[in-house]
N, C-alpha and C positions, 0 to 999 in steps of 0.2 A: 640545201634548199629543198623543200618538200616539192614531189615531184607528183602532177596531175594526172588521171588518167580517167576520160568522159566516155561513157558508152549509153548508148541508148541500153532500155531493160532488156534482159533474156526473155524474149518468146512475146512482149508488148505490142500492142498491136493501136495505134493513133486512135483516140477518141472518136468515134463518128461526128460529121458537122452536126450542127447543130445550135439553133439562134441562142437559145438559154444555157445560162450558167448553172451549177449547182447555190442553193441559197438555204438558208436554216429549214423556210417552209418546206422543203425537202424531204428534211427529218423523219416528217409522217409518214413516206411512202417506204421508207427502210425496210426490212427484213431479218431477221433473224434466222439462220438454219445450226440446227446442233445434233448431237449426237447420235450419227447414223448408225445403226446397226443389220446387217446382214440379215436377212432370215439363213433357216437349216440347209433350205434346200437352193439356196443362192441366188432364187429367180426374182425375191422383192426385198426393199428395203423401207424400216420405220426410221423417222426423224422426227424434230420440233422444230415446228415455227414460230417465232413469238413476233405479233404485231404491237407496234406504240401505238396504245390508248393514250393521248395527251389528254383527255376531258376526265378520266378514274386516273391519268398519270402511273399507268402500267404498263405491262408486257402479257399481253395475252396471247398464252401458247395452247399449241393444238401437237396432239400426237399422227405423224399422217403414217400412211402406205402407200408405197408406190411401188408397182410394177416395174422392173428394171427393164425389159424386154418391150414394152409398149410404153412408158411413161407416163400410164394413169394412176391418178392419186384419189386414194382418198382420205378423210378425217374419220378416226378411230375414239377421240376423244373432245367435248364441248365443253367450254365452262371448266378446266380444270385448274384449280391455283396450285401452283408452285410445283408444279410436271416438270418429271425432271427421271435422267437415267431408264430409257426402256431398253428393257433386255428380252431377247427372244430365251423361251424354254429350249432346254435342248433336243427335248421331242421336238420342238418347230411346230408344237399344238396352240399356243399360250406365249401371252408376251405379255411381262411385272415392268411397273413402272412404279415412281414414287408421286405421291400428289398430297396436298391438301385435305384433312380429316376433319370430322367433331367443330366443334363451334367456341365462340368465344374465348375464355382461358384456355379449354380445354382441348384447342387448333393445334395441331399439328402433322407434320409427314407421315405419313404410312405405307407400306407395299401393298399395291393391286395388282390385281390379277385377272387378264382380260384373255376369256377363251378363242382363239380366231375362225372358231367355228358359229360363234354367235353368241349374242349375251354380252348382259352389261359387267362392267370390275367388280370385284369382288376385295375390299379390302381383308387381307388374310394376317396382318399384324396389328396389334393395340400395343404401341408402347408408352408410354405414358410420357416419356421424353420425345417420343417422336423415333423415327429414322432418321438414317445419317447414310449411310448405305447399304447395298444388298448383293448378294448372288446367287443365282440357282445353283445344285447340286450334280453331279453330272448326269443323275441317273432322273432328273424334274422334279423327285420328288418332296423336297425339302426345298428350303430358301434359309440361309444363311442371312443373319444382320446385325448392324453396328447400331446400340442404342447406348443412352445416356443414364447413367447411376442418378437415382434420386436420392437425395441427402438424407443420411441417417436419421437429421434430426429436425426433418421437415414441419413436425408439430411445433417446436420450440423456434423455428425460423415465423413461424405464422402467431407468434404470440410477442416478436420484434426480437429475442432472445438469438441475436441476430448474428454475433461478432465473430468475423473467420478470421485466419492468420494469413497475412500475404506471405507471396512467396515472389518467385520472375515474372508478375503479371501486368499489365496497365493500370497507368492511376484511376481509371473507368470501371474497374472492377469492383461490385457492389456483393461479389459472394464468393466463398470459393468455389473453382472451376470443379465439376464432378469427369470421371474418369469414363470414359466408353468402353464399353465390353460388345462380345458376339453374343449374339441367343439363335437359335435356329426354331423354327417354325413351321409343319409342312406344307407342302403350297398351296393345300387345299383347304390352309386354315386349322385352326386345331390349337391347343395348348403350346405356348410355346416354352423354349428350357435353356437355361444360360446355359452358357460354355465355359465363359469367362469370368474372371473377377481380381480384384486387387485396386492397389492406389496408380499403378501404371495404365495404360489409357492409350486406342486407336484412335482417337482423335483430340485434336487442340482449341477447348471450347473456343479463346476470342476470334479465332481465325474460320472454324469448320473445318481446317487443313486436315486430310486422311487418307490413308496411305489403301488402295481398292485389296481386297479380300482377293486372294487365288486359292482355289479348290484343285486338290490335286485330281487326276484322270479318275483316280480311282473310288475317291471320296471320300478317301479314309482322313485326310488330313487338308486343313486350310493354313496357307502362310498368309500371313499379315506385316505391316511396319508396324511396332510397338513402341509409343514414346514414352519415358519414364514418369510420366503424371501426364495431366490433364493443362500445365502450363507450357503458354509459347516459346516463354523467355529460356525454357530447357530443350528445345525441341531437336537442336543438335544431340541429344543424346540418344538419337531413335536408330534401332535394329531391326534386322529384320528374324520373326520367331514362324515356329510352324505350331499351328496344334493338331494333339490327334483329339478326331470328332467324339470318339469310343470312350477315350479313358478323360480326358480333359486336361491331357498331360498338353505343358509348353515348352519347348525346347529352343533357345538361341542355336542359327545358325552359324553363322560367324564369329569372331572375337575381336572383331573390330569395335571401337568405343561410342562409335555414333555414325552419324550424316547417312545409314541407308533407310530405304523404301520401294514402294512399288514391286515388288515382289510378283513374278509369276512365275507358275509352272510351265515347262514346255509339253508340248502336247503328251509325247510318251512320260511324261513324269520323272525321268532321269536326271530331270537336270530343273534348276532355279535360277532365274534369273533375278536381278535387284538393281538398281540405281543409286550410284554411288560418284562422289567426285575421284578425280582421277590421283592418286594418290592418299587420299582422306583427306585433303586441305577443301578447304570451303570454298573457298574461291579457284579453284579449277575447276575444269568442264567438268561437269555430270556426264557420267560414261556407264553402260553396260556391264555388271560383273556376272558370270555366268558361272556358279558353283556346283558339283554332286547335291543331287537331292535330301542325303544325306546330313552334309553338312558339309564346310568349308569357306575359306574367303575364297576359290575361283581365282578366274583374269577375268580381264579387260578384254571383253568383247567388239567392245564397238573401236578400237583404234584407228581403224581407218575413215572415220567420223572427223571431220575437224571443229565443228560444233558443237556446243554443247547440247544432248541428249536431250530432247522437249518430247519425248511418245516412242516407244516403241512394243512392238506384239513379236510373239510367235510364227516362224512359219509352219503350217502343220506338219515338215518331217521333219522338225524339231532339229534339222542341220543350217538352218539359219535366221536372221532375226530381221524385218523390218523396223528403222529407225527413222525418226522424223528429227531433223537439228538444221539448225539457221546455217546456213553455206554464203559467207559475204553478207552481201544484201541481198539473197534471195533466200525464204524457205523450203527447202529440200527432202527430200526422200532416198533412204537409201537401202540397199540389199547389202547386210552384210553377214555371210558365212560365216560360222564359226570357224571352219577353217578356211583360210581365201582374205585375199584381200576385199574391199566393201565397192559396192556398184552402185553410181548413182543411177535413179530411178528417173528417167526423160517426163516430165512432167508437161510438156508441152506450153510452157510459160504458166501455168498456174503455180500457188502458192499455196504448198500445205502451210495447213490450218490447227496442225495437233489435237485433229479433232475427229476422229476416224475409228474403221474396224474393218478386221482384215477376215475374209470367211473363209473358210473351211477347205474349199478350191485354191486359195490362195489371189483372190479376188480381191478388190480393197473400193470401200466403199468412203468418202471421207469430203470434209468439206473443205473448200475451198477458193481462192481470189484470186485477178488480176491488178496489176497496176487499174484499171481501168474500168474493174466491174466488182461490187461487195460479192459478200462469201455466196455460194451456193452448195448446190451437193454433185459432187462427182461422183465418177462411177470408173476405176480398172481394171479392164477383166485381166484371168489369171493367165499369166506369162505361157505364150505360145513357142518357149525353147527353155526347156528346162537345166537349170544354174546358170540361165545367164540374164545377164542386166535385162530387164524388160526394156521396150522403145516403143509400146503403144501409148498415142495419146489420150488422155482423159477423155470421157465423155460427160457432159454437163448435163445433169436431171434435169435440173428445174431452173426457172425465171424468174424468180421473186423480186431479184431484183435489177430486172431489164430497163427498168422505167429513172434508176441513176445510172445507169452504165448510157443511156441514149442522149445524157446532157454532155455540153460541151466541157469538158472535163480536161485540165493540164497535165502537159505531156512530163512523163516521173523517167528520171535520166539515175542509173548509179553514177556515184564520184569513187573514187580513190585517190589518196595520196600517201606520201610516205611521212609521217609526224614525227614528233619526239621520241629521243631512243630509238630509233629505228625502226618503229614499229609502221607493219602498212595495215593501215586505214582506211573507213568507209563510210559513205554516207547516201544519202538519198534527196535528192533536189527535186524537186516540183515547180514547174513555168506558168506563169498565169496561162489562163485557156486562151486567151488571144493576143498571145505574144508575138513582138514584133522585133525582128533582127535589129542591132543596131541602137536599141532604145533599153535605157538604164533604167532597172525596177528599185523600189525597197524588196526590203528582202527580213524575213522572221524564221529565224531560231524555232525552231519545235526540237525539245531534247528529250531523249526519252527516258523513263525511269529504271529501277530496277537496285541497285546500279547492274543487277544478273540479269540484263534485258538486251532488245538490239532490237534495232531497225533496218525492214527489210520494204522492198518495194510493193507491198501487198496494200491495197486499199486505204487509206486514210480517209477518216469523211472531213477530220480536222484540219489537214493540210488543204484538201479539193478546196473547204469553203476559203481559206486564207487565201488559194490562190484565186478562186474565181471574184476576189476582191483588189486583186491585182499585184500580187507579192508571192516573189518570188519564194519557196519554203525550204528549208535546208533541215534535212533533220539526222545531226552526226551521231556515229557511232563514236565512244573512246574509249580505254581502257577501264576492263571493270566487265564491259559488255562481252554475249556470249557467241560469238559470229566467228570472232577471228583464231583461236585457238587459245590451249593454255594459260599460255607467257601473256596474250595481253588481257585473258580475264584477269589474271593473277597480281594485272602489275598493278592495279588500283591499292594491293594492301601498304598499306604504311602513308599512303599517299594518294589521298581520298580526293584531294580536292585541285593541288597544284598539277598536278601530272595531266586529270582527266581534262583539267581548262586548258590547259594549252596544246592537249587533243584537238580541241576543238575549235580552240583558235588557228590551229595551224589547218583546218577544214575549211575556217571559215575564208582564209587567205587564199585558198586554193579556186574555191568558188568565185572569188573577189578579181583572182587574173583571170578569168573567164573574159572580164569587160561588159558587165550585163546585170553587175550591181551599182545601186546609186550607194555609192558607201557613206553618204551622211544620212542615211535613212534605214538603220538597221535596226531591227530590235531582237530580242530575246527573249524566250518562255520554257514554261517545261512543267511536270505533274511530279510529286515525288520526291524521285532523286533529280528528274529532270528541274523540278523547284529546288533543289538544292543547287545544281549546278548554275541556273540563274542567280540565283542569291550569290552562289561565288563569283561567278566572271563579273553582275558589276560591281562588285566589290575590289577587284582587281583590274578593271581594263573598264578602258572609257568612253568607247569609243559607239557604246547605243544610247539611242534615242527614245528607247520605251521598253519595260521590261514587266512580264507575267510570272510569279511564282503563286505554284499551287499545290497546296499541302506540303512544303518547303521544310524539309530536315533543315534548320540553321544552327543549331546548336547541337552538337554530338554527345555532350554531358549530361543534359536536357534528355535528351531521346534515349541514352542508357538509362536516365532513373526512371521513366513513365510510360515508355513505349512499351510493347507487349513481346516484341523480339531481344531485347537486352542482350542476350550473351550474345546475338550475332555480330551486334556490333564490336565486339573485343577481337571478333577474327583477321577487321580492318589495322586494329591497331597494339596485337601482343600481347595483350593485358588490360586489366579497367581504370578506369577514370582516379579510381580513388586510390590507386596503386603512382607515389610519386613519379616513381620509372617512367611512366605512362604520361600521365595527367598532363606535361606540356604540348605531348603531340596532340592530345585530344582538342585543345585549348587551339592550334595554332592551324588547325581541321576545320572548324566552325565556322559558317559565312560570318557569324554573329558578330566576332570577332573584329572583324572589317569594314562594318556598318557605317563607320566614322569615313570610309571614304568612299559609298553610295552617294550619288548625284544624280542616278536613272529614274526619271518618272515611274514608281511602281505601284501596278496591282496585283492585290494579294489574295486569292481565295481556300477555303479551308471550310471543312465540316467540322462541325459541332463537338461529334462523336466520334471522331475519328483515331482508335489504339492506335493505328499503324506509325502516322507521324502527328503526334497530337498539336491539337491547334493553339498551344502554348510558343509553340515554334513561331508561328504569325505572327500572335500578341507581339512576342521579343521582339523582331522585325519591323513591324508595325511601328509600334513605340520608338524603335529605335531612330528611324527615317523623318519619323511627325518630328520630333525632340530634336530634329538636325536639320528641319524645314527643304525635306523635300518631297513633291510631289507623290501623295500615297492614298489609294484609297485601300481598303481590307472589308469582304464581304465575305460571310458565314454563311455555309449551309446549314442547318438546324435537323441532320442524320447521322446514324451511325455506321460510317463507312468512309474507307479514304479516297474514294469516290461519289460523287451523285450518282446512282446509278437510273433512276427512275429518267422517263422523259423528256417530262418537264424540268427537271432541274438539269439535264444533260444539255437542253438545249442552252437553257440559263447561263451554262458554267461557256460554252462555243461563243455565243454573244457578245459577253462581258469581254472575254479574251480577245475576240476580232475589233471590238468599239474600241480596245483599251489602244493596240494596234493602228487603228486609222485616225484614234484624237492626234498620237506623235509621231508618226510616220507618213502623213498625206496633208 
């Protein structure tokens, strides 16, 4: 019998009272914080804000500075589109960001460069593709960057002479995808001069997926992940290479056949680090391998990690690494030694955020949540006992957003139990804000996607509004997910859909002898694979009353031939579709499959445009449910992405989902 075990959050601290709930109008007052970076001399730090314009249906971001020492900010940049990545110079004169160039067709990304002596940016690159990303040089004077290959036969594309060969791509693909290269540029502007060239590619046109540029200390050489073309559907074949800047030579470092990335130098240059699964299988954690600069496969750095790998830096005496990876249901921090076992990092109940930078003191600057208040920007200064676990609390910059952290907001509890196969399990429950002992709620399913994902007790704005609607929120982990170690990311392969449902049911039962669900009023949802998982369970279990799937893998044959990731899907199941060996587990994998015994009132949402999991998966579903008469409606977003991202349509997509919820569960 799976065994429960309830704890309030690590380090949670009870909502303040408070008359008002969280509600969609909400939405407006959110905040965005990203990309902190340290200055040289440690004493301030730049970030991005981005506020929702719902009336233009954008995100308008400012680049600030803030004084760590007083906590005055100010804006460095007005008016910029599509800001993004500032980097301080390593002189600490100058900080490159990327923005918004040229007009019409001819819009896109470029590196500026803003003196912080005074003076407005100066954009210092024209690439005709735009940027993709960049790095300074160690010495300021250069700027390293990722642009796009324009097509050879660009004239004969403009006269309709149009026709490219597919390859692993999505059925959405109107071209063939062109290959990324480096060109360097001096910061000061100036001519710029490839480095690079060939049909292999730093970045994966349908996605933007790219692996960051490390320049070695000395600047003779830049590592990079190298993917074998410019498509997604190959992108398991990515290594990591070094080039020298001098000769334009590329050298593989490894002889490994794929899955690395992320690539950095350690401070003194002796050593490379890369991000790799743990063994080369796809589905095991992402871990640390730490090789000779030289070359070599390395170890397994981060072992004493039981999560899977989400961020990790250099510490500057290059004898240990800071790692960021999901620990349970909390996001964690960890010091771990090259040699030595790993130190968690006391975080004071906040939740990294894999969104950080670690200075030069060995300071860390990074953003991050509470059960109880959205992201901010932290501040840790550098460890006052050298090689040992730090135990100072964070310091919080800034307030952005004070004004949802002061609503009365439900109290977010981890679960554990022990599931199938023995594996122990985890989830995350959310209590309406004004719950009362003794009285039975509905209760909704939020399942999260990935299926390389997890859920951790860090802010939800989607769970707060469910619950301040009076339902209770369950949102389980299962096998597949990257929280609990190895064996249970790993155990999803072969057994995509039956294993992780009855994860989840056996979650759901554990929550259910709490005494504090009304169990004829349950429902289920999920984005993804979390829409895949709903499509499975009610396709096998009967027991809800309203069900959400959104952008829903339902068919895995489907999603081999026109999704944009292709081969990854083979990693679930040993082989492809069209390989007989194969073909029936594919087949026997598929909510689609199962359709015939759906009876759940379901909605179904999906973008237009969406490679990831294309919205032919819907249609399937859709049809399938109308043609068996049961309750469906199916609403498009009309973007290209496997999200709304903008706004307006985010709130659109929270709405549909809570209405769909209260038509069959209240």
């Amino acid at each position: 019998m799976p065994v429960l075990c309830l704890c309030l959050s690590l380090g949670a601290v009870a909502s303040p009272a408070a008359a008002k709930t969280i509600d969609l109008s909400d939405l407006r007052r959110s905040v965005r914080v990203s990309e902190p970076q340290l200055s040289v001399d440690g004493k301030s730090v730049v970030f991005i804000v981005s506020r929702p314009n719902f009336k233009a249906d954008r995100y308008d971001s400012q680049l600030m500075l803030l004084n760590i020492a007083s906590g005055q900010k100010r804006a460095l940049t007005y008016d910029r589109k599509d800001l993004s990545s500032p980097r301080w110079s390593p002189s600490g004169d100058r900080i490159a960001f990327l923005a918004q160039s040229g007009s019409g067709d001819d819009t896109n990304d470029q590196v500026f460069v803003m003196p912080m002596s005074g003076g407005d940016a100066k954009a210092v690159t024209n690439a005709p593709k735009g940027v993709q990303e960049f790095t300074w040089d160690p010495a300021a004077a250069r700027i390293a960057y990722v642009t796009a290959d324009e097509p050879k036969n660009k004239k004969a594309i403009d006269r309709h002479d149009d026709v490219f060969q597919v390859g692993d791509n999505d059925y959405l693909t109107t071209a063939a995808p062109m290959p990324s290269h480096i060109w360097i540029v001096p910061a000061d502007g100036g001519a710029a001069r490839r480095l690079t060239s060939g049909t292999w590619s730093l970045t994966l046109t349908a996605t933007g997926s790219q692996s960051a540029l490390s320049w070695s200390p000395d600047g003779k050489t830049i590592a990079f992940g190298r993917y074998p073309n410019a498509y997604y559907g190959d992108a398991d074949g990515a290594n990591v290479d070094v080039l020298d800047v001098g000769s334009r030579s590329v050298r593989r470092i490894t002889s490994h056949s794929g899955l690395e990335g992320e690539p950095r130098y350690s401070p003194s240059g002796s050593l490379l680090s890369y991000v790799w699964p743990r063994r080369g299988v796809h589905d095991d954690n992402d871990t640390i391998m730490v090789a000779a600069a030289a070359g070599g496969e390395g170890y397994d750095a981060a072992r004493g990690v039981g999560g899977s790998v989400s961020w990790y830096r250099w510490a500057g005496d290059s004898a240990s690494l800071l790692i960021g990876a999901p620990d349970g249901t909390l996001s964690a921090l960890w010091r771990q030694p090259l040699q030595g076992a790993a130190e968690r990092i006391d975080l004071g109940g906040v939740l990294f955020d894999d969104d950080a930078d670690l200075g030069r003191d060995a300071a860390l600057a990074f953003v991050g949540d509470t059960p109880y208040h959205p992201s901010e920007l932290y501040y840790l200064p550098p460890s006052k006992s050298s090689g040992k676990a730090r135990h100072e609390t964070p310091r919080r910059l800034t307030d952005y957003n004070d004004y949802i952290a002061s609503l009365q907001l439900g109290d977010v509890r981890a679960v554990d139990w022990t599931g199938p196969n023995g594996f122990h399990e985890d989830g995350v429950l959310t209590y309406p804000p004004h719950y009362v002992k003794g009285r039975l709620y509905p209760l909704v399913l939020v399942i999260h996607g990935g299926p390389e994902g997890s859920t951790t007790q860090r802010f939800s704005v989607l769970s707060q509004l469910l619950a301040a609607r009076g339902y209770l929120v369950f949102q389980p982990n299962y096998r597949g997910s990257t929280n609990l170690g190895d064996a249970y990311e790993h155990g999803i392969v072969g057994d995509t859909g039956d294993g992780p449902g009855k994860d989840v049911m056996a979650g759901l039962a554990a929550v259910e002898r709490l005494g504090i669900v009304d169990t004829k009023r349950v429902g289920v949802s999920g984005w993804s694979y979390g829409g895949y998982m709903t499509s499975w369970l009610v396709g096998h279990y009967h027991n809800w009353k309203a069900a959400m799937e959104g952008a829903a893998l339902n068919d895995w044959v489907l999603d081999y031939d026109i999704s944009w990731y292709v081969n990854t899907d083979v990693f679930y199941f040993g082989g492809p579709p069209g390989n007989a060996r194969y073909a029936k587990a594919w087949r026997a994998q598929s909510p689609i499959a199962y359709a015939t015994q759906i009876t759940t009132p379901t909605l179904i949402l999906a973008d237009t445009g969406d490679a990831n999991v294309p919205i032919i998966n819907s249609y399937e579903m859709y049809h399938a449910l109308k043609d068996n008469h049961v309750p469906v409606q199916f609403f498009a977003y009309p973007v290209h992405s496997h999200f709304p991202g903008d706004p307006v349509r985010t709130a659109d997509v929270y709405r549909r989902w809570m209405d769909w919820m209260d038509r069959y569960l209240k």
